[in-house]
C-alpha positions as CSV (number, residue, x, y, z in Angstrom):
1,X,-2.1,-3.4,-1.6
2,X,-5.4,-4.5,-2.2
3,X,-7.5,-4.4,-5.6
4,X,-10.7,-4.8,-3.8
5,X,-13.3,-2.0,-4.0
6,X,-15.4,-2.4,-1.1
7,X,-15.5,-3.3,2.7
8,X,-12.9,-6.9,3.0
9,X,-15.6,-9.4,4.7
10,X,-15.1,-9.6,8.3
11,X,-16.1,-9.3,12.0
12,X,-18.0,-5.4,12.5
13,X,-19.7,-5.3,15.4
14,X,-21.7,-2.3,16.7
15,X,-20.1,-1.3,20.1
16,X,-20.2,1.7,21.6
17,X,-17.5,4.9,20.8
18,X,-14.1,4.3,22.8
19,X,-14.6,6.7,25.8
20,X,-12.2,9.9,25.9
21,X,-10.7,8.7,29.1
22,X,-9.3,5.5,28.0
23,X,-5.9,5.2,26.7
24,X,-6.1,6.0,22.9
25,X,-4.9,3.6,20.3
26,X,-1.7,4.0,18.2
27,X,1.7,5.4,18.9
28,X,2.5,7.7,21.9
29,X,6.3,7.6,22.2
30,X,9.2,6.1,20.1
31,X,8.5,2.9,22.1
32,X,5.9,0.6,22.8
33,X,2.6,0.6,21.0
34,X,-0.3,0.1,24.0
35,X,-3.9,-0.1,22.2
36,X,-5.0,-0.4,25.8
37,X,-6.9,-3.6,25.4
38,X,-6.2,-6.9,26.4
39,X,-6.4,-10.1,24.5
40,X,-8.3,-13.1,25.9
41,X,-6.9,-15.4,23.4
42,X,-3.7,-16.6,24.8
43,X,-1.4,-14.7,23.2
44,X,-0.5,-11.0,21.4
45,X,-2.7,-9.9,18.6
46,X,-1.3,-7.6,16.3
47,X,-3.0,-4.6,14.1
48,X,-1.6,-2.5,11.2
49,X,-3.9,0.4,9.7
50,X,-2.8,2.3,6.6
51,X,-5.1,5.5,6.2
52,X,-3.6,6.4,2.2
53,X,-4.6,8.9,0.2
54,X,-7.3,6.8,-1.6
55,X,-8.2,3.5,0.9
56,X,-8.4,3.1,4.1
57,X,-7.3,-0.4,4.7
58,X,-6.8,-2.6,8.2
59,X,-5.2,-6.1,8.8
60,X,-5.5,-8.2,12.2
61,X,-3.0,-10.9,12.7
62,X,-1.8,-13.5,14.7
63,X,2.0,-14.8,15.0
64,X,2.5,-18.4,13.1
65,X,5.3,-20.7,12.7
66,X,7.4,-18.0,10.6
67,X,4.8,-15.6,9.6
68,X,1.2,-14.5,10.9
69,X,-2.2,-15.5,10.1
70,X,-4.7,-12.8,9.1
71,X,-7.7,-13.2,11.4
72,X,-9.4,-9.9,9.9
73,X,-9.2,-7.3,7.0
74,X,-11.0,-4.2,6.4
75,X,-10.7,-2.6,3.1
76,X,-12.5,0.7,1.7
77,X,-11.8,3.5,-0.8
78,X,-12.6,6.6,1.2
79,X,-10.6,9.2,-1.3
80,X,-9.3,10.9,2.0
81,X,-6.8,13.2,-0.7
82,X,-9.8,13.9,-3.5
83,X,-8.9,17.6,-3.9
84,X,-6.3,18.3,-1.4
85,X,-3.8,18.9,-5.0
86,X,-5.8,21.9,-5.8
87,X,-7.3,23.2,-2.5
88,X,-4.4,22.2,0.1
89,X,-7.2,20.7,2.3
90,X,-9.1,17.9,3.1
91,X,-12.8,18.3,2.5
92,X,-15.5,17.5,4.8
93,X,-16.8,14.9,2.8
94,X,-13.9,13.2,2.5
95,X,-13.0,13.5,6.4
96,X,-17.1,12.3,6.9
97,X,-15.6,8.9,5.0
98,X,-12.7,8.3,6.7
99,X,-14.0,8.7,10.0
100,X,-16.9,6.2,8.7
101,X,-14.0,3.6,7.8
102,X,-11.9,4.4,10.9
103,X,-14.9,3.7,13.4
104,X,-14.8,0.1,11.3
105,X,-11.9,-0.5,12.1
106,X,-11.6,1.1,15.7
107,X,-14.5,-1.3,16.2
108,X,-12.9,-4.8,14.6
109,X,-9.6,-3.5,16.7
110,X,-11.6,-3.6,19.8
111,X,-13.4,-7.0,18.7
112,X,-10.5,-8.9,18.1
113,X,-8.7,-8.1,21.2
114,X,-5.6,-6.3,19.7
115,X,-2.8,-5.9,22.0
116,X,-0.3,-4.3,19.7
117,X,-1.2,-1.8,16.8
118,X,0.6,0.7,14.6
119,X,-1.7,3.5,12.6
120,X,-0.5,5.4,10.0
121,X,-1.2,8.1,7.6
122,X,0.4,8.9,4.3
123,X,0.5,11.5,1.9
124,X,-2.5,13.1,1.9
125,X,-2.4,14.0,6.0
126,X,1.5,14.9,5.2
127,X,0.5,17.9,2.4
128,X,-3.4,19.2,3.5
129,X,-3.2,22.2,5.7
130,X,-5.4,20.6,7.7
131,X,-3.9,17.2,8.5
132,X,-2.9,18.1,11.9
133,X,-6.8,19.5,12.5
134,X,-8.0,16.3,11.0
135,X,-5.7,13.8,13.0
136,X,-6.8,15.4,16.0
137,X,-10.2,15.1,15.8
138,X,-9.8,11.3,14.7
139,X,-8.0,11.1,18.4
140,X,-10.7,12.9,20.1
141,X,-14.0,11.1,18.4
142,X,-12.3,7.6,17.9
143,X,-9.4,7.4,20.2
144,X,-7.3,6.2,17.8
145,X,-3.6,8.4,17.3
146,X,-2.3,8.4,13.7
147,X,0.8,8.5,13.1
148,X,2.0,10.6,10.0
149,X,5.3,8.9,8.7
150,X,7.6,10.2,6.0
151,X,8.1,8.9,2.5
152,X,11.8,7.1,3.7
153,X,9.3,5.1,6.3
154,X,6.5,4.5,3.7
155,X,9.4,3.1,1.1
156,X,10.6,0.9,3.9
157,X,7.5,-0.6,5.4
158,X,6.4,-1.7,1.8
159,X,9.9,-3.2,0.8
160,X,9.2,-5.5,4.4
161,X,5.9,-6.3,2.8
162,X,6.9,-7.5,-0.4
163,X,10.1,-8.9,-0.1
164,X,8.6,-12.3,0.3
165,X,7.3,-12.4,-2.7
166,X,11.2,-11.9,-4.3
167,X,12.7,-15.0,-7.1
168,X,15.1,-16.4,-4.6
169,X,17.5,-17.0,-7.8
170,X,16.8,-13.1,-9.3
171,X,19.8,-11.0,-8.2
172,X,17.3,-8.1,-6.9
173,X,13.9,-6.2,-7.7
174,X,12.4,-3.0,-8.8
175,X,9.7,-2.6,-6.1
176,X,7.2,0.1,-6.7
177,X,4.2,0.9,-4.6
178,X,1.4,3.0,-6.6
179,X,-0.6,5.2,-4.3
180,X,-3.3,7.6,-4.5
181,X,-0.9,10.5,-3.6
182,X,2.6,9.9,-3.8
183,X,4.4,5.9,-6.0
184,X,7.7,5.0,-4.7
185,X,10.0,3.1,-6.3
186,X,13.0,1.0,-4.4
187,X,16.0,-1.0,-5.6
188,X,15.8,-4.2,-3.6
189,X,19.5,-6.7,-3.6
190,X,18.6,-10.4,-3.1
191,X,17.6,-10.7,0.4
192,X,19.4,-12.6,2.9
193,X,17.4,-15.7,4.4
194,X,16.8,-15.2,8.2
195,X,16.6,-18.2,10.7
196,X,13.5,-17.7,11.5
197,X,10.5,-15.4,10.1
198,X,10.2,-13.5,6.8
199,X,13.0,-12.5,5.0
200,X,14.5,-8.8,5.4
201,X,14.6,-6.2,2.6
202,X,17.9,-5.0,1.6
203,X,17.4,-1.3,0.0
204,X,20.5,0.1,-2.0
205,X,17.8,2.9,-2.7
206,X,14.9,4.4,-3.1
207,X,12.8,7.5,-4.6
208,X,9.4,8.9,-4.1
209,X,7.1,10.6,-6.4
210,X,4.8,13.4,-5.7
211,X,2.0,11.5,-8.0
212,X,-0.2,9.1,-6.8
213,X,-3.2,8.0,-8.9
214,X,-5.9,10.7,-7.6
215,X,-3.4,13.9,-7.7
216,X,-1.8,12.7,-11.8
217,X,-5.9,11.7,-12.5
218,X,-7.0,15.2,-11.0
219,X,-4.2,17.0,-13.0
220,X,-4.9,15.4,-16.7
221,X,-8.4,14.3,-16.2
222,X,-9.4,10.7,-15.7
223,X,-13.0,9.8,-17.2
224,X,-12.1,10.5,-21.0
225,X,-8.2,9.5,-21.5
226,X,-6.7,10.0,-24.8
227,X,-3.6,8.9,-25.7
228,X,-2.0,11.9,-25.8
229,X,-3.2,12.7,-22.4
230,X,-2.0,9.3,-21.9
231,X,1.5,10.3,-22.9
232,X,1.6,13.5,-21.0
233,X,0.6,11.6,-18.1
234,X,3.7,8.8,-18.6
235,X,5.9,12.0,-19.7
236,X,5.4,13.7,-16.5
237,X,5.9,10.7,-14.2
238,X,9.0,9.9,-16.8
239,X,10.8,13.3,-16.2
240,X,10.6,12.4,-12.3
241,X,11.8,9.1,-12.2
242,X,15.2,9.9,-14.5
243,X,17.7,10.2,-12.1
244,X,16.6,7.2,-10.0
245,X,16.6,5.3,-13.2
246,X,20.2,6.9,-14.2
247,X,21.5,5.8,-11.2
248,X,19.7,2.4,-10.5
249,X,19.2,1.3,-13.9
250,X,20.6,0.2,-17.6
251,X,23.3,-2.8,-16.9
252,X,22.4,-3.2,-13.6
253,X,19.1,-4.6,-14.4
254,X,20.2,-8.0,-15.4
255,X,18.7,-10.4,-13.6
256,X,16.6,-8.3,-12.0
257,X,12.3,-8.5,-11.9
258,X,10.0,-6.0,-10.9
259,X,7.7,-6.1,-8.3
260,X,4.5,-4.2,-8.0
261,X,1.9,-3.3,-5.2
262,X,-1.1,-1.6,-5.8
263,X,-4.5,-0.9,-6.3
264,X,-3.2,-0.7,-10.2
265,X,-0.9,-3.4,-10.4
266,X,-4.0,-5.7,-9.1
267,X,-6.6,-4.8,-11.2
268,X,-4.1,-4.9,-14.0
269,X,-3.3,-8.3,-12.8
270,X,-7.0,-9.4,-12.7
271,X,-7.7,-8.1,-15.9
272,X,-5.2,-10.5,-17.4
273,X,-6.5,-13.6,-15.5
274,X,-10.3,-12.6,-16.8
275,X,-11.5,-12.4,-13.5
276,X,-15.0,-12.4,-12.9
277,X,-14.6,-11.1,-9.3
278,X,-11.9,-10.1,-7.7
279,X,-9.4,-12.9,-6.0
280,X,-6.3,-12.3,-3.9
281,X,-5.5,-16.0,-3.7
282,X,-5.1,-15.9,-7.8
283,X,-3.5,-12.5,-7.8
284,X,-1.0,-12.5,-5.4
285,X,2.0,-13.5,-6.6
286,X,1.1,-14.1,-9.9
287,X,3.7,-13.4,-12.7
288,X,3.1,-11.3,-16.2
289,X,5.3,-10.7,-18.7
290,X,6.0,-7.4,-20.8
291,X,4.0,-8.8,-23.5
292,X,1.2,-10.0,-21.6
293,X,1.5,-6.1,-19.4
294,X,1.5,-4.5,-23.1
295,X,-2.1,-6.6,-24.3
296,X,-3.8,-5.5,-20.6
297,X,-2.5,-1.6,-21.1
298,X,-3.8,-1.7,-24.8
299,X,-7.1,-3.3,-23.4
300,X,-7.7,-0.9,-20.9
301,X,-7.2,2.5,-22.9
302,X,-9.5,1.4,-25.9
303,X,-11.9,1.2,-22.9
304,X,-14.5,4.0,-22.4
305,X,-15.1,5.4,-19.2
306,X,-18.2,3.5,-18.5
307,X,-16.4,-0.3,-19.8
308,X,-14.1,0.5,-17.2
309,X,-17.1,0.8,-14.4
310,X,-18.3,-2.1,-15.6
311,X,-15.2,-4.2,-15.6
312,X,-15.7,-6.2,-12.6
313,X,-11.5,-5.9,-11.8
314,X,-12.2,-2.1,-12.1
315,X,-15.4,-0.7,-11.3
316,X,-17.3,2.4,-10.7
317,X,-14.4,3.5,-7.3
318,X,-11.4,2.9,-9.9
319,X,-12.9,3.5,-13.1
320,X,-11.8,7.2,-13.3
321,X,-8.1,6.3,-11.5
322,X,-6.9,3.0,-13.2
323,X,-5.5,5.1,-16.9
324,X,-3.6,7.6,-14.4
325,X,-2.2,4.5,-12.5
326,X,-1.4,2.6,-15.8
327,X,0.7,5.8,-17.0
328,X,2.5,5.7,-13.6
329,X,3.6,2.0,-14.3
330,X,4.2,2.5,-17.7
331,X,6.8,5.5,-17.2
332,X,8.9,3.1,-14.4
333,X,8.6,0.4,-17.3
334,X,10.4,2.6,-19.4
335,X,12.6,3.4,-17.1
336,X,13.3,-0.1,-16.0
337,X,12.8,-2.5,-18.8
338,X,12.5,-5.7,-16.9
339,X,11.3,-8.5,-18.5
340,X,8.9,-10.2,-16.2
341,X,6.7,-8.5,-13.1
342,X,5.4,-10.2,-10.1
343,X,2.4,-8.7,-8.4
344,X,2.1,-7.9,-5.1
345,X,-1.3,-7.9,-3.5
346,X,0.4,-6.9,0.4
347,X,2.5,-3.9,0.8
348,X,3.1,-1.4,4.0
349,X,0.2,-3.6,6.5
350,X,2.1,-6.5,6.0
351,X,5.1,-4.4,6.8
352,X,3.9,-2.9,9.5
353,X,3.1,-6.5,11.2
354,X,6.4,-8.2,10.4
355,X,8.0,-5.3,11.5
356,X,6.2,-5.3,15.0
357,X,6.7,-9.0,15.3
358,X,10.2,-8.4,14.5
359,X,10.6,-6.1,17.3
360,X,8.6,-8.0,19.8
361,X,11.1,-11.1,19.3
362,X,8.5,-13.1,17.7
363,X,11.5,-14.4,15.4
364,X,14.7,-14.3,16.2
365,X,16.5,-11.0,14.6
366,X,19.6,-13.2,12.4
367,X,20.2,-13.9,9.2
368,X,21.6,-16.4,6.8
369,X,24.7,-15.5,4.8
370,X,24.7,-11.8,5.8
371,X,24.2,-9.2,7.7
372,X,20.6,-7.1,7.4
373,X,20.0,-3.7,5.7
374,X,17.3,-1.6,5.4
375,X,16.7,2.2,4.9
376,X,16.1,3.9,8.5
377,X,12.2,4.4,9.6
């Protein structure tokens, strides 16, 4: 999940709209994903979309050796759910930027000569009453079909993308995924290597929240935080995560590490390096410590609402969502005390690739010293 807030650099040509007659992109049956274009590059090229509540984000990949090689990214805060908490719908503005971002990436899709894609849409196209409306005319205009998956599916896909990123020697994580509309939060055992390819998550569980950073921000108020709106932010998310935490946590955190992808988990990361711009290469995978989580939190809400559109890790698209994400992460720190947190810039694209790669035989489906496990999607 990225921290970026603007368009990822990369390949957007101007073609002409898909025509309705041709085979629409994205899935049409349980099976087989056909995009209905075919590559000219000697082999399958792969595409995962995630339309959240907040970004609209797109990755284009290759197989290689035991993993894939991005060949292009697309990345743009589109605030698809910006009101849907009060009003049940999606506004037209909103849909008028999404269907801006989706013709980007329908374009780069068609570009690149992708032969295999899987499009999803999360929480906000789950809860507006007009999701289904909204899907279809994305179909229609774009011919690209979205697929809405549950929160089970969402848990899983980002577990896939992040499990790589899990100390071999720790004897599991605490993942958590921040969104814009709904966070989940999954209990990861020590994953078993595979023969060939990334490793495979192994869930003993997993939760998800009906707050994301846009519907907790739209609740309390996100410009001027206090701390006591702080608090009742943390408080709220707190009261949620309890039985998850009852269940998952106290003695069986030992020699366990948190993991953490997101917009917020990024820019919290980037803040602690000093960044002047934002970098994945530094960010991803990059360790903090409770102390060194405690100094950036501290930072960040002594910060007025215009420091934070001036921090280049933040900016003007986050400024008024990073405190509500921050009280997300700081009521699962609670919860789950680790001492250390690795950050995650990857998440449920990544896990939408390795999972299509997976199933395509790319990599061979054993494993090393066990058998695999992963919550059903």
């Amino acid at each position: 999940m990225s921290g970026e807030a603007g368009d990822t650099p990369g390949l957007d040509p101007i073609v002409d709209r898909v025509p309705l007659a041709r085979s629409p992109w994205g899935r049409r049956s349980s099976e087989r994903l056909d995009v209905g274009f075919a590559s000219d590059r000697g082999g399958p090229t792969y595409a995962a979309l995630d339309l959240g509540t907040n970004n609209c984000r797109l990755l284009v990949a290759r197989p290689a050796g035991d993993g894939f090689r991005v060949v292009d990214a697309f990345s743009r805060i589109i605030r698809l759910g910006e009101g849907v908490s009060a009003s049940g719908r999606i506004s037209e503005a909103a849909i008028e930027r999404a269907m801006e971002a989706l013709e980007i990436c329908r374009n780069k899709m068609k570009n690149r000569g992708v032969t295999r894609a899987r499009l999803i849409a999360t929480e906000a196209c789950r809860t507006a009453i007009n999701g289904d409306e909204f899907l279809t005319r994305v179909t229609q205009e774009l011919g690209l079909v979205l697929e809405v998956i549950d929160r089970e599916t969402e848990a899983t896909l980002a577990a896939t993308g992040c499990t790589p990123l899990m100390d071999p020697q720790a004897s599991g994580v605490v993942l958590f995924d921040i969104g814009g509309g709904s966070s989940e939060l999954v209990r990861l055992d020590r994953s078993h290597a595979t023969r060939r390819g990334p490793p495979l998550p192994q869930i003993r569980g997993w939760i998800s929240l009906p707050h994301g950073v846009v519907t907790l921000a739209e609740r309390h108020g996100g410009l001027d935080v206090s701390r006591d709106i702080y608090e009742a932010m943390v408080g709220e998310v707190a009261a949620l995560i309890a039985p998850f935490a009852q269940e998952h946590g106290g003695e069986g955190l030992r020699g366990i590490h948190m993991l953490g992808t997101s917009g917020t988990v990024t820019t919290i990361a980037g803040v602690h390096l000093n960044l002047k711009r934002y970098d994945r290469n530094r960010v991803d995978g990059c360790w903090m410590n409770a102390q060194e989580i405690n100094v950036v939190l501290e930072k960040l809400l002594a910060m007025t609402y215009e420091d934070r559109v001036a921090s280049p890790c933040i900016g003007a698209e986050r400024a008024d969502l990073v405190l509500a994400g921050c009280a997300i992460l700081e009521a699962i720190r609670r919860a789950f005390p680790c001492p250390r947190l690795r950050v995650a810039d990857r998440g449920l694209r990544e896990g939408m690739l390795v999972q299509m790669m997976r199933d395509d035989g790319v990599w061979d489906d054993g494993t090393l010293g066990g058998r695999n496990q992963t919550a059903s999607s």
